[in-house]
N, CA, C and O atoms as a printed pandas DataFrame, in Angstrom:
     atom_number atom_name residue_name chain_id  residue_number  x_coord  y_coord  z_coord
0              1         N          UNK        A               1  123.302  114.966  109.887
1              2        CA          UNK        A               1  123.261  113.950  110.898
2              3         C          UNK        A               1  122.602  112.705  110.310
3              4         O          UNK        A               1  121.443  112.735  109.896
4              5         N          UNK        A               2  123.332  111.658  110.282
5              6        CA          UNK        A               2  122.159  110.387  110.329
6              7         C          UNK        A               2  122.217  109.685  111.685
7              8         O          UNK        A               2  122.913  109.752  112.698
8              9         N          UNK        A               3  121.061  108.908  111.197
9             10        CA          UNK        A               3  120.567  107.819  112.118
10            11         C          UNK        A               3  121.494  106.883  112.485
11            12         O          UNK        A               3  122.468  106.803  111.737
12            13         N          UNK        A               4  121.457  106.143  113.443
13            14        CA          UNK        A               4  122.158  104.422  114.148
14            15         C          UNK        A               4  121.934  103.698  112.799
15            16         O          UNK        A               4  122.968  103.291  112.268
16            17         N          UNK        A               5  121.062  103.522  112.311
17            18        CA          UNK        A               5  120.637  102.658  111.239
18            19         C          UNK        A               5  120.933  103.199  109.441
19            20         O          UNK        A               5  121.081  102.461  108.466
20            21         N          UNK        A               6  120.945  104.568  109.485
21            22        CA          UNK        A               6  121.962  105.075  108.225
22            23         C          UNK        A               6  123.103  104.733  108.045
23            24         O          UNK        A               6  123.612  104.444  106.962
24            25         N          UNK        A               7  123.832  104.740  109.575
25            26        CA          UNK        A               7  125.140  104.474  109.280
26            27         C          UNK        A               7  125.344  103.329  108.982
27            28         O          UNK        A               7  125.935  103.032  107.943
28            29         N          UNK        A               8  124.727  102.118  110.157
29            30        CA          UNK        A               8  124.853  101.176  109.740
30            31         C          UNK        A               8  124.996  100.427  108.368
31            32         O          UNK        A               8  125.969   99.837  107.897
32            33         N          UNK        A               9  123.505  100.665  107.780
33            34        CA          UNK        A               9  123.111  100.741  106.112
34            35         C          UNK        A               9  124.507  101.205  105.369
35            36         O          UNK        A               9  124.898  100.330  104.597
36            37         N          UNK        A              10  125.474  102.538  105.420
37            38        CA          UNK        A              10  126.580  102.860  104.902
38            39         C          UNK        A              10  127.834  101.981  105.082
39            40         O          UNK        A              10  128.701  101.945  104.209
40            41         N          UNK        A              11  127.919  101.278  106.217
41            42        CA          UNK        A              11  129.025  100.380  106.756
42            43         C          UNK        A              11  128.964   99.241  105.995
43            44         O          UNK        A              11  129.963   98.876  105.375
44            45         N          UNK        A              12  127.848   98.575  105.949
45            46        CA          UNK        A              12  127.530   97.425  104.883
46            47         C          UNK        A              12  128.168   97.682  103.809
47            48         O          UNK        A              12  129.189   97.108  103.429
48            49         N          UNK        A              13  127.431   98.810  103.113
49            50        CA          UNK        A              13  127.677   99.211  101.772
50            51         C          UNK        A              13  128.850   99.053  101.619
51            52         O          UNK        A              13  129.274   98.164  100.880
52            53         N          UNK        A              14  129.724   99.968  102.355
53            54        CA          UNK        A              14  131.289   99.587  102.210
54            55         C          UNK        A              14  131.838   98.352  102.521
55            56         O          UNK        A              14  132.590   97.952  101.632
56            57         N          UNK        A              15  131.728   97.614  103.463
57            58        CA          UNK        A              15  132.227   96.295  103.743
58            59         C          UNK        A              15  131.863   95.114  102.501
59            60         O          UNK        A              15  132.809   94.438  102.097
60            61         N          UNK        A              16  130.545   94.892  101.933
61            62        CA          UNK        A              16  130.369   93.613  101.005
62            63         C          UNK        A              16  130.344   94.181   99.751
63            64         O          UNK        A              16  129.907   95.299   99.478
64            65         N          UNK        A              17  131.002   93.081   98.718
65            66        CA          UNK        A              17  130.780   93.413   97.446
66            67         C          UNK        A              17  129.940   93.606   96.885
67            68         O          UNK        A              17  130.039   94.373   95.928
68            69         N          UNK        A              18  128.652   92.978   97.222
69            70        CA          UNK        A              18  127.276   93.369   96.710
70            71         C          UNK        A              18  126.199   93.052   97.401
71            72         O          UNK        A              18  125.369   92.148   97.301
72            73         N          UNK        A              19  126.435   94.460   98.536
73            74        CA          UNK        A              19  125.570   94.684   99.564
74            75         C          UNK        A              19  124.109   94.327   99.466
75            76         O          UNK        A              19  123.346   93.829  100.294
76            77         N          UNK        A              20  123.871   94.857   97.791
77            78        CA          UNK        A              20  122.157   94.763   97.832
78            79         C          UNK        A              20  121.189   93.376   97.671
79            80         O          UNK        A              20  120.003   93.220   97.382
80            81         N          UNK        A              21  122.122   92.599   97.953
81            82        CA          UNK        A              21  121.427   91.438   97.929
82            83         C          UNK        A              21  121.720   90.635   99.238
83            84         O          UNK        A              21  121.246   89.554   99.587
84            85         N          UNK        A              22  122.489   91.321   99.779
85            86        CA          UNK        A              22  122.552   90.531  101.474
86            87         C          UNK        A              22  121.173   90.723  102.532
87            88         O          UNK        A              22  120.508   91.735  102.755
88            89         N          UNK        A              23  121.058   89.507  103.005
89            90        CA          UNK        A              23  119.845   89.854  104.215
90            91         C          UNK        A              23  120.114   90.544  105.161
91            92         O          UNK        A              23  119.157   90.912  105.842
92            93         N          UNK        A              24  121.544   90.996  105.582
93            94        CA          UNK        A              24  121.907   91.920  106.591
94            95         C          UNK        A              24  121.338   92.867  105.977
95            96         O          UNK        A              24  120.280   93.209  106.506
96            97         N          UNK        A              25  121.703   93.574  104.823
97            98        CA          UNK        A              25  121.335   94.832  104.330
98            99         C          UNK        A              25  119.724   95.335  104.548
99           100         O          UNK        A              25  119.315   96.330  105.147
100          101         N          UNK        A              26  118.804   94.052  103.690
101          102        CA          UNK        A              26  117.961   93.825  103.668
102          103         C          UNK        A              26  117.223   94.079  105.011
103          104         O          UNK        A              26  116.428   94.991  105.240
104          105         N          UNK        A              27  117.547   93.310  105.674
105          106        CA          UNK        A              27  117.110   93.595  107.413
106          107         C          UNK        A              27  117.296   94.963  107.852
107          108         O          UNK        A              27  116.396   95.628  108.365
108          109         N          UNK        A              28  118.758   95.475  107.595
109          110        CA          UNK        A              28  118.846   96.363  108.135
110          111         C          UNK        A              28  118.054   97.666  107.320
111          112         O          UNK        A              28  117.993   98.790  107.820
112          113         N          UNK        A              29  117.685   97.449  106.488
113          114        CA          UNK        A              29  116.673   98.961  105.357
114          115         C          UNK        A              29  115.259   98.574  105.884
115          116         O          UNK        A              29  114.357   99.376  105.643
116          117         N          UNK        A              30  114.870   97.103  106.781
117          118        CA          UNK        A              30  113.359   97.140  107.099
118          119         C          UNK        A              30  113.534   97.963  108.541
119          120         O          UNK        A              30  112.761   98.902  108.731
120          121         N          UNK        A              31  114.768   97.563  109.815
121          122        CA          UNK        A              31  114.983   98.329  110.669
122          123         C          UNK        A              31  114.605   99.892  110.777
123          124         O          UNK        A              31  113.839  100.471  111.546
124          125         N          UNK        A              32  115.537  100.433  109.577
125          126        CA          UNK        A              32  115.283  101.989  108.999
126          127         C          UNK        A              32  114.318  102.300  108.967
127          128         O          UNK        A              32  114.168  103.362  109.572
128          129         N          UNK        A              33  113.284  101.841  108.455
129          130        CA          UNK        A              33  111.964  102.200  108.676
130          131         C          UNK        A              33  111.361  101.943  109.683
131          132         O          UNK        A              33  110.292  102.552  109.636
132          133         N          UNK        A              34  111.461  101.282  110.727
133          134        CA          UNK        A              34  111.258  100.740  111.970
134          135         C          UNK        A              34  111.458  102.223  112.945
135          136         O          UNK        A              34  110.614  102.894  113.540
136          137         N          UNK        A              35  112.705  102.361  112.833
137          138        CA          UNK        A              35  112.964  103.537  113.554
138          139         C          UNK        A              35  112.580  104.865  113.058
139          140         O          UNK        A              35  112.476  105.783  113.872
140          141         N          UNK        A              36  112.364  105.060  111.846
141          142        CA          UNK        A              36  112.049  106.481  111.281
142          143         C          UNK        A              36  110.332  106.554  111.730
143          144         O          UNK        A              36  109.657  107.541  112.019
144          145         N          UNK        A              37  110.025  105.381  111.672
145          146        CA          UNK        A              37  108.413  105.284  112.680
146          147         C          UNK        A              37  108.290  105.576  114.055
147          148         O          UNK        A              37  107.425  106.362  114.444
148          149         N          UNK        A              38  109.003  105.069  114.758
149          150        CA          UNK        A              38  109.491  105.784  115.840
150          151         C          UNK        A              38  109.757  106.962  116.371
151          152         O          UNK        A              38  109.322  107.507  117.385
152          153         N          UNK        A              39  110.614  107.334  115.476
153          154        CA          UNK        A              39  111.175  108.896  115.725
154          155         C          UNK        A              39  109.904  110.239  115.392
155          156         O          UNK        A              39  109.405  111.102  116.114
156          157         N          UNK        A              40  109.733  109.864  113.932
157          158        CA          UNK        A              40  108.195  110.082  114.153
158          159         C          UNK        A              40  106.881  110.093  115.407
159          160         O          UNK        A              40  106.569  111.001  116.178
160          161         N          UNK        A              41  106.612  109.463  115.331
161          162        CA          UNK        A              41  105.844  109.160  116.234
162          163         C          UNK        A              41  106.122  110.189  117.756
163          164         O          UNK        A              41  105.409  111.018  118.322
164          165         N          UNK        A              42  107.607  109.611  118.058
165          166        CA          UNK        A              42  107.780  110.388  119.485
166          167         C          UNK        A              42  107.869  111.550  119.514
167          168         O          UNK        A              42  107.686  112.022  120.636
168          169         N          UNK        A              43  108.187  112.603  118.341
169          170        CA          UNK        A              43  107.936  113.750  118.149
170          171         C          UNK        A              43  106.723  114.363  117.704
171          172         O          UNK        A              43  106.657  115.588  117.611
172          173         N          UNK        A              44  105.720  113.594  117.409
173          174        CA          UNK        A              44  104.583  114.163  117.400
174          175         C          UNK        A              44  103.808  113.651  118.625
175          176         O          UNK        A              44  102.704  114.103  118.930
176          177         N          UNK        A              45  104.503  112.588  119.379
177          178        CA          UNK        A              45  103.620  113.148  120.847
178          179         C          UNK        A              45  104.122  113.985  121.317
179          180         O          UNK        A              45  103.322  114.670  121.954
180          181         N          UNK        A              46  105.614  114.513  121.369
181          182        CA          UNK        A              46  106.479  115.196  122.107
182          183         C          UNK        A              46  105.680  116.612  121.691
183          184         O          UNK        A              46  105.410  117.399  122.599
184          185         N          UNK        A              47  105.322  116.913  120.378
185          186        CA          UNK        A              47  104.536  118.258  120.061
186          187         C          UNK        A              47  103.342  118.062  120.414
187          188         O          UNK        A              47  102.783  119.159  120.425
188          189         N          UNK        A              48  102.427  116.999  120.801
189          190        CA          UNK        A              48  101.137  117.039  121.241
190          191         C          UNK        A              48  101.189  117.296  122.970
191          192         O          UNK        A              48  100.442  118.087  123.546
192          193         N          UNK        A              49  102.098  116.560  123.561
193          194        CA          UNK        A              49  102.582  116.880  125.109
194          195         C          UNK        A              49  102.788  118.614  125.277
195          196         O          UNK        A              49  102.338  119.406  126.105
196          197         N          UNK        A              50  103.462  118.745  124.380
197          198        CA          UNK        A              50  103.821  120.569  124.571
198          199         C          UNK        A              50  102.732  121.649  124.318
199          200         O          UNK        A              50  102.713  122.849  124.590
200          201         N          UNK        A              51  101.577  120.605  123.538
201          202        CA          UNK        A              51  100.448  121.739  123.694
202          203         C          UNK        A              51   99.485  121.345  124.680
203          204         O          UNK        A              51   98.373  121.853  124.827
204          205         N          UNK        A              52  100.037  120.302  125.421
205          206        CA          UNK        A              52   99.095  120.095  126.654
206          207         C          UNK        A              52   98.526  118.943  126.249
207          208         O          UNK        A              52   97.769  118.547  127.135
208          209         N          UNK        A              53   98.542  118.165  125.241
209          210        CA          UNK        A              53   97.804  116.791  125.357
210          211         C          UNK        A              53   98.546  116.011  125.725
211          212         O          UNK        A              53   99.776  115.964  125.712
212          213         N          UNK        A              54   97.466  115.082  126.222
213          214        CA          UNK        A              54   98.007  113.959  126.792
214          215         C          UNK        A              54   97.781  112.650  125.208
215          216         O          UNK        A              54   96.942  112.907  124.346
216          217         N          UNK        A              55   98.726  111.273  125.113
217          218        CA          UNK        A              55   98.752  110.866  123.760
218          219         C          UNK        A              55   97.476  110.089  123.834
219          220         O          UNK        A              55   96.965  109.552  122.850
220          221         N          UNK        A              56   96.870  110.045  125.323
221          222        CA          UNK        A              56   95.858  108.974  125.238
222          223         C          UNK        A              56   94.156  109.776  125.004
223          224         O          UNK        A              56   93.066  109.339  124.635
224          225         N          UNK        A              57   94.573  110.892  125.364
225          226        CA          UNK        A              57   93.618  111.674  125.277
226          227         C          UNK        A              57   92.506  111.308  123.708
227          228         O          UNK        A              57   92.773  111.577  122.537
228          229         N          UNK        A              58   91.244  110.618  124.278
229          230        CA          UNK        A              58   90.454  110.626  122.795
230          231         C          UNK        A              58   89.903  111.769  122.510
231          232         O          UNK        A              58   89.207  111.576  121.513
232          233         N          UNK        A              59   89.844  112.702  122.796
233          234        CA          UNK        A              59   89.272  114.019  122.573
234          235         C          UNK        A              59   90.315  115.313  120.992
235          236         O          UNK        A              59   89.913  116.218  120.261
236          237         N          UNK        A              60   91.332  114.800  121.144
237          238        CA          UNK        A              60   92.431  115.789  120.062
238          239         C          UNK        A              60   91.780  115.398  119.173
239          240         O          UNK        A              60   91.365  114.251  119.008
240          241         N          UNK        A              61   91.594  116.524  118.361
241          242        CA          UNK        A              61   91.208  116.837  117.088
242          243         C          UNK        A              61   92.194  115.762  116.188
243          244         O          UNK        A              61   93.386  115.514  116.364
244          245         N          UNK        A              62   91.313  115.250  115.221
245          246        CA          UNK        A              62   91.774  114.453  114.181
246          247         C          UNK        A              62   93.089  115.681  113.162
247          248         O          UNK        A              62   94.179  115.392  112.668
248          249         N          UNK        A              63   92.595  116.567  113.183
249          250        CA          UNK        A              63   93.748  117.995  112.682
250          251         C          UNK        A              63   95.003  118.224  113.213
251          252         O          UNK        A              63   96.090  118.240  112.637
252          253         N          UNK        A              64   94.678  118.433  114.599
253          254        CA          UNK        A              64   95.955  118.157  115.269
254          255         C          UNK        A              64   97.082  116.965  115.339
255          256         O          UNK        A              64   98.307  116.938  115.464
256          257         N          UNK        A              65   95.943  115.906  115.182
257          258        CA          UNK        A              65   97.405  114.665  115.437
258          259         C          UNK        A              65   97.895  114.835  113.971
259          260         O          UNK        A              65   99.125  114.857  114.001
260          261         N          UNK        A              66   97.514  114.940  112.926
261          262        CA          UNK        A              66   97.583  114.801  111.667
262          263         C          UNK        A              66   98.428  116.701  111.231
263          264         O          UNK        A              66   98.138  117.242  110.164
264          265         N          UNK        A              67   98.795  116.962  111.617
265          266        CA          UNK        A              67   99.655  118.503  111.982
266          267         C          UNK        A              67  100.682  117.917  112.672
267          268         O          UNK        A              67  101.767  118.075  112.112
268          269         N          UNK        A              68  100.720  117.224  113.810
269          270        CA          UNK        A              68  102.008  116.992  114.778
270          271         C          UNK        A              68  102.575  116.047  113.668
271          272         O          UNK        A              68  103.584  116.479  113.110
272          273         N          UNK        A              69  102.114  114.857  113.258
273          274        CA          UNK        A              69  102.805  113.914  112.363
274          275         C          UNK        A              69  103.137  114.750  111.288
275          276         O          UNK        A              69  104.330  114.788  110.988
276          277         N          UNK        A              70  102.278  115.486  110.585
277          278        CA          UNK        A              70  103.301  115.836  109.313
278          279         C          UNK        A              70  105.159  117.234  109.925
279          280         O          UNK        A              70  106.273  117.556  109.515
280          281         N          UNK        A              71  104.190  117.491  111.089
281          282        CA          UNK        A              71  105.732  118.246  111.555
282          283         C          UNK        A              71  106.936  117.610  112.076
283          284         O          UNK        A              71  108.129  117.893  112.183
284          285         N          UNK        A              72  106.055  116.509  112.395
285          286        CA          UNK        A              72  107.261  115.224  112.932
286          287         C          UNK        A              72  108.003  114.767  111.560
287          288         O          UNK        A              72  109.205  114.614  111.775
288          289         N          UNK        A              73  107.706  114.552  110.458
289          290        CA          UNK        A              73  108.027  114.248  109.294
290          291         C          UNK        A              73  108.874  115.238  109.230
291          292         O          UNK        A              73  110.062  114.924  109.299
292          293         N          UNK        A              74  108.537  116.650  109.087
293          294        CA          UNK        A              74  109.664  118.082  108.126
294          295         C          UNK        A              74  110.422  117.556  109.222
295          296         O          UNK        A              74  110.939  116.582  108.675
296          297         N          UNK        A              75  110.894  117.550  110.585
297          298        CA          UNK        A              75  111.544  117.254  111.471
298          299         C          UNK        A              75  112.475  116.256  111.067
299          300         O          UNK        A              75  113.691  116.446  111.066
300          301         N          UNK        A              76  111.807  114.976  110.652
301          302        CA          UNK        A              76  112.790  113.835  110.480
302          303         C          UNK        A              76  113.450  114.146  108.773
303          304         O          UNK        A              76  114.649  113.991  108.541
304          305         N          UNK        A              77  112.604  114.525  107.855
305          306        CA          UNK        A              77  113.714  114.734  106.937
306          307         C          UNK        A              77  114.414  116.302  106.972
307          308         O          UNK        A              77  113.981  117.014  106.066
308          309         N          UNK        A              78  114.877  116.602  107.383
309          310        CA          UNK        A              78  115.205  118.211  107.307
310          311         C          UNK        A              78  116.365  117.545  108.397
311          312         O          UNK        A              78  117.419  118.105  108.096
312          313         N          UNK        A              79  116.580  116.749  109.344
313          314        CA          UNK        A              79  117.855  116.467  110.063
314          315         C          UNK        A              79  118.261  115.242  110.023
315          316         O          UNK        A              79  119.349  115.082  110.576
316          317         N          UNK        A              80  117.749  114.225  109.531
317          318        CA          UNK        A              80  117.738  112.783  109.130
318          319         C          UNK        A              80  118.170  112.514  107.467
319          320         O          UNK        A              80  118.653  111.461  107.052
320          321         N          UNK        A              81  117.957  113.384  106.871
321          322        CA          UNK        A              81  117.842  113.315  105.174
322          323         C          UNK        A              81  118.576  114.329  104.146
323          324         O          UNK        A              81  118.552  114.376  102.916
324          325         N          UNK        A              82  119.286  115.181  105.184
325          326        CA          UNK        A              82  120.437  116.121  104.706
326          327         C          UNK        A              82  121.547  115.624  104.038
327          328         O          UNK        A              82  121.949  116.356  103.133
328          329         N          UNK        A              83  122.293  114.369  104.258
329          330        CA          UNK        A              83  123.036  114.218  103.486
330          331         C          UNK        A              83  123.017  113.267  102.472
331          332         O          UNK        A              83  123.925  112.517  102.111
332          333         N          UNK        A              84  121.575  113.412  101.939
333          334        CA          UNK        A              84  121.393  111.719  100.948
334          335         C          UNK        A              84  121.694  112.974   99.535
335          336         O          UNK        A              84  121.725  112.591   98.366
């Protein structure tokens, strides 16, 4: 599976002769990271919500948020990063 913004990134590629110097491209590889922050992110509140925290909660262990983000990570590359 990729991302809105993988594909995009692939469509370029194919459409210009020399994608890697266009600011579309350019823009669109700072986007990519834009959203892979995102996706991140919402899955490690989405795993902090499921063990009962709340994201505002100042009390979670510095372990825990730092556990949900790196599982949010195996998450995003393991279904985001399969076909590079």
């Amino acid at each position: 599976m990729k991302t809105a913004m993988q594909e995009m990134i692939d469509w370029i590629e194919e459409r210009f002769n020399n994608p890697k110097e266009t600011e579309v491209l350019k823009k669109a590889s700072e986007l990519l990271e834009k959203e892979k922050d995102q996706i991140i992110t919402d899955y490690s509140n989405g795993l902090l919500y499921a063990l009962g925290y709340n994201k505002e909660d100042k009390n979670i262990e510095y372990g825990i948020i730092m556990q949900s983000k790196a599982e949010a990570d195996i998450y995003y590359n393991e279904t985001y990063n399969q076909n590079k």
